[in-house]
N, CA and C atoms as an extended XYZ file, in Angstrom:
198
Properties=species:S:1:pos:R:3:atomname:S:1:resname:S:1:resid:I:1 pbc="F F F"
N       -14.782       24.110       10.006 N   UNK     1
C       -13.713       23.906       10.943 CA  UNK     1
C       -12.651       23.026       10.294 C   UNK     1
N       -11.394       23.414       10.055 N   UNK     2
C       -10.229       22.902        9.569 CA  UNK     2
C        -9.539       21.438       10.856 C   UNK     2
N        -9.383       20.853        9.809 N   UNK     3
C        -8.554       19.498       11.051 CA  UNK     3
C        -7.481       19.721       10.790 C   UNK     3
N        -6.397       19.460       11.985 N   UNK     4
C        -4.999       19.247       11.685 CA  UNK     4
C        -4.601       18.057       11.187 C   UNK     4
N        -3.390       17.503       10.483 N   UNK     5
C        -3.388       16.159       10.333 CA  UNK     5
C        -1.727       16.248       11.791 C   UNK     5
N        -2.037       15.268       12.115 N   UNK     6
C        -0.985       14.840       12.828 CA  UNK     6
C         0.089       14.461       12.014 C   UNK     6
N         1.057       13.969       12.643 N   UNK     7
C         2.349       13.922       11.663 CA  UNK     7
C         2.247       12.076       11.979 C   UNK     7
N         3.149       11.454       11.252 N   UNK     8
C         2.995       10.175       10.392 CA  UNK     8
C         3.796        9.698       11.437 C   UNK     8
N         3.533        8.788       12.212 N   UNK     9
C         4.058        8.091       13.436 CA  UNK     9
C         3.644        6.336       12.762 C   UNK     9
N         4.984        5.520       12.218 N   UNK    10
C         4.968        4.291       12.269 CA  UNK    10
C         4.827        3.497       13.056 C   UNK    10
N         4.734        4.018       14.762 N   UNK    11
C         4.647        2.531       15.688 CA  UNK    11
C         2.873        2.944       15.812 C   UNK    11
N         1.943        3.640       15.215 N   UNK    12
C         0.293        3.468       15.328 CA  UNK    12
C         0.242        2.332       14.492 C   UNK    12
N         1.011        1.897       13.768 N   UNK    13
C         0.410        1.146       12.369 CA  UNK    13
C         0.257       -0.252       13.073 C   UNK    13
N        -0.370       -1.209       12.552 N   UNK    14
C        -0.571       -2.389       12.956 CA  UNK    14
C         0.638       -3.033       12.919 C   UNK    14
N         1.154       -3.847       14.116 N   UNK    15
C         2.453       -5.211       13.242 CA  UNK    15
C         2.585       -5.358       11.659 C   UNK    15
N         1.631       -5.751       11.591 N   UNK    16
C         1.898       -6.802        9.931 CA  UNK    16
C         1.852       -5.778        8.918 C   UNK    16
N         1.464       -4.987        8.955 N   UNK    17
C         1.674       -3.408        8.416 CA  UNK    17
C         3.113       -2.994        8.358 C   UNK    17
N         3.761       -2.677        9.226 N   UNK    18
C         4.738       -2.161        9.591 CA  UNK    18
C         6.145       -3.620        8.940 C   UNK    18
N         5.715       -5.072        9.540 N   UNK    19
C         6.279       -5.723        8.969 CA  UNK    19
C         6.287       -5.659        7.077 C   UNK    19
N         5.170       -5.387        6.619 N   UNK    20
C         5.233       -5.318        4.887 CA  UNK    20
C         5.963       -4.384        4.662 C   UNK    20
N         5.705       -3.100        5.644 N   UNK    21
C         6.338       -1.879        4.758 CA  UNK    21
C         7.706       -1.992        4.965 C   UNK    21
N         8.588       -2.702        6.189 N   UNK    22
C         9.908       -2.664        6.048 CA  UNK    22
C        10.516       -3.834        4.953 C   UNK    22
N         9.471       -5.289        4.555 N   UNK    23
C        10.031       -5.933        3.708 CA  UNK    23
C        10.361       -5.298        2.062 C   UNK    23
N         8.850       -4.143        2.309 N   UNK    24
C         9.238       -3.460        0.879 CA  UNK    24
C        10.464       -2.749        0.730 C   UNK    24
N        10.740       -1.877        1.809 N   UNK    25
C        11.968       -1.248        1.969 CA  UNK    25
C        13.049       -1.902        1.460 C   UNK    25
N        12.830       -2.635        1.415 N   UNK    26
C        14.498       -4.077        1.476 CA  UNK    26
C        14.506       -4.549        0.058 C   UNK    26
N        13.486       -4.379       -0.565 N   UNK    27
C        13.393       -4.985       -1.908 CA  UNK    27
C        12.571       -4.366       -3.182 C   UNK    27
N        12.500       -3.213       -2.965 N   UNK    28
C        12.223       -2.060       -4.066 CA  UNK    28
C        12.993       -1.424       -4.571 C   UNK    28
N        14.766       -1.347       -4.417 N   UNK    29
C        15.722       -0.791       -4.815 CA  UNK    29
C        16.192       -1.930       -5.630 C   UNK    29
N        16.484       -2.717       -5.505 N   UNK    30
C        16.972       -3.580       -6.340 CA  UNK    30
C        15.963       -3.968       -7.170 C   UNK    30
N        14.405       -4.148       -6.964 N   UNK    31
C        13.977       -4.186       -8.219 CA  UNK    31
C        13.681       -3.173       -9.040 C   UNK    31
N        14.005       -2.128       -8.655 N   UNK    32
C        14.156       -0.684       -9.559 CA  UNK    32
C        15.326       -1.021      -10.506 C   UNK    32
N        16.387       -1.815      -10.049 N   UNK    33
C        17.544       -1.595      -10.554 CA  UNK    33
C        17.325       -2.658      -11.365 C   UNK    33
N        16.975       -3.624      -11.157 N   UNK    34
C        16.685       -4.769      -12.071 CA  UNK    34
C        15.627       -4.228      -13.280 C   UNK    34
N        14.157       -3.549      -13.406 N   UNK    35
C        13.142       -3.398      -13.784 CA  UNK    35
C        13.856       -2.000      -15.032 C   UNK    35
N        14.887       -1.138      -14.091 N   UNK    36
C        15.958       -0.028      -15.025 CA  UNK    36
C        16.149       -0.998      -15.851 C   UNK    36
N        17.200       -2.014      -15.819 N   UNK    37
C        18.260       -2.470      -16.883 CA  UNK    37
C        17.517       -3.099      -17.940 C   UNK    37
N        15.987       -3.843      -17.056 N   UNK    38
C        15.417       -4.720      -18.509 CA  UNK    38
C        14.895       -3.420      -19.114 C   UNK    38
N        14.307       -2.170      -18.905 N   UNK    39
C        13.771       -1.135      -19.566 CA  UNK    39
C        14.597       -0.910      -20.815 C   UNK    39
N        16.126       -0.835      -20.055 N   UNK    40
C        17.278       -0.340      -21.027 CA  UNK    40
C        17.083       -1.342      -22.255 C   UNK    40
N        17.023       -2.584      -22.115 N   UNK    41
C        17.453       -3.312      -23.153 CA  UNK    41
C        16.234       -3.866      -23.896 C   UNK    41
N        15.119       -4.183      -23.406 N   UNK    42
C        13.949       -4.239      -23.995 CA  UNK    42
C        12.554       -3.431      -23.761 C   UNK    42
N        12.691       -2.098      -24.347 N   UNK    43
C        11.888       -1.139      -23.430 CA  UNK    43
C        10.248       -1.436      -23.845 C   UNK    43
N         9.546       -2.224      -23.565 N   UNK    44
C         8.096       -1.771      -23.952 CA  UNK    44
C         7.357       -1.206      -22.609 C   UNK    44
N         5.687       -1.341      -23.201 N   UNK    45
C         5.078       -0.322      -22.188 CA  UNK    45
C         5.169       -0.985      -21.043 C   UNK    45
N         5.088       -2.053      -20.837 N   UNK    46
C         4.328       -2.795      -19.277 CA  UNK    46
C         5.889       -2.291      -18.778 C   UNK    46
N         7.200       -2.584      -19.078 N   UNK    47
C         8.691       -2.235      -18.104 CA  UNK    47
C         7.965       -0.626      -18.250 C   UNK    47
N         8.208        0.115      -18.901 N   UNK    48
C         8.233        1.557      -18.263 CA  UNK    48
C         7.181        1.763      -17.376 C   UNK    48
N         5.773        1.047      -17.332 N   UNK    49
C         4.779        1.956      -16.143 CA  UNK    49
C         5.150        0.326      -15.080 C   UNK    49
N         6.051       -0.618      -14.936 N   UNK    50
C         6.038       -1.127      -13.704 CA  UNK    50
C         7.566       -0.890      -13.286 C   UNK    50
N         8.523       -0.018      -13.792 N   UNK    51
C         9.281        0.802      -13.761 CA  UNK    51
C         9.053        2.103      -12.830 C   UNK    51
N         7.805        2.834      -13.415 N   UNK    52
C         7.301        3.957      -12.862 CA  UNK    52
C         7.089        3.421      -10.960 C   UNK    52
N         6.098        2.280      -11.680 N   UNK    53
C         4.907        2.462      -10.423 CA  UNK    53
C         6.494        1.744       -9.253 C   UNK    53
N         7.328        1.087       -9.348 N   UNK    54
C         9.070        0.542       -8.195 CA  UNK    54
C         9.006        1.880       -8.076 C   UNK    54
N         9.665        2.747       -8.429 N   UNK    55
C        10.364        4.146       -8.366 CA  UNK    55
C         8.936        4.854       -7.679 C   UNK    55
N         7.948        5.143       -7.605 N   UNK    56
C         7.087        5.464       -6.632 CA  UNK    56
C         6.796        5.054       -5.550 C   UNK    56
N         7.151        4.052       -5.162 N   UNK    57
C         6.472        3.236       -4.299 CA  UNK    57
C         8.280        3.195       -3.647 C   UNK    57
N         8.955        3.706       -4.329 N   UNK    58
C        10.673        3.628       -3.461 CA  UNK    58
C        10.319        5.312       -3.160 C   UNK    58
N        10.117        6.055       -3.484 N   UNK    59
C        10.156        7.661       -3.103 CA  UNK    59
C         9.211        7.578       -1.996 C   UNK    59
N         7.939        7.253       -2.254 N   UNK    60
C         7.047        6.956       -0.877 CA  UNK    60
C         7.469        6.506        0.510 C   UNK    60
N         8.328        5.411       -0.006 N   UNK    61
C         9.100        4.866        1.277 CA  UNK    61
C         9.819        5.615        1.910 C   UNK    61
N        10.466        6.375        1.128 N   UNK    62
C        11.556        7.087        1.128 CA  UNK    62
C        11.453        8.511        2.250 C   UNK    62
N        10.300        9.232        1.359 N   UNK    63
C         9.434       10.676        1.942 CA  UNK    63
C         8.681       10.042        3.003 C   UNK    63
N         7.852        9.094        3.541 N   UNK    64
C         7.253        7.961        4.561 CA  UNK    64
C         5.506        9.069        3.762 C   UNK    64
N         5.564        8.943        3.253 N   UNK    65
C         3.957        8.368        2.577 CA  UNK    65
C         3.220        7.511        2.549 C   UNK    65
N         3.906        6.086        2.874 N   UNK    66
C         2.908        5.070        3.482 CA  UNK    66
C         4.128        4.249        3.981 C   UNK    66
């Protein structure tokens, strides 16, 4: 027997839940943009995969994946 998933409703989530995920909202673009420029100018591995992992965690927000 197949389950449906319901669709992604933010007011089920707990308060303090809902409070993190909008502080992330507010401050994952600019550290994309910050985490970009040091990439640009001193690129090693740890800036490109904590580069990656801003820019995922901004599309997530974005698409509401969590």
């Amino acid at each position: 027997m197949e389950t449906m998933r319901r669709g992604y409703n933010p007011y089920t989530l707990p308060r303090w839940l809902r409070t993190t995920r909008a502080i992330c909202a507010q401050f994952v673009v600019p550290f994309c943009v910050f985490q970009g420029i040091r990439t640009i100018l001193i690129p090693t591995t740890f800036d490109v995969l904590l580069l990656t992992i801003f820019i995922l965690i901004a599309l997530a927000i974005k698409f509401e994946f969590i």
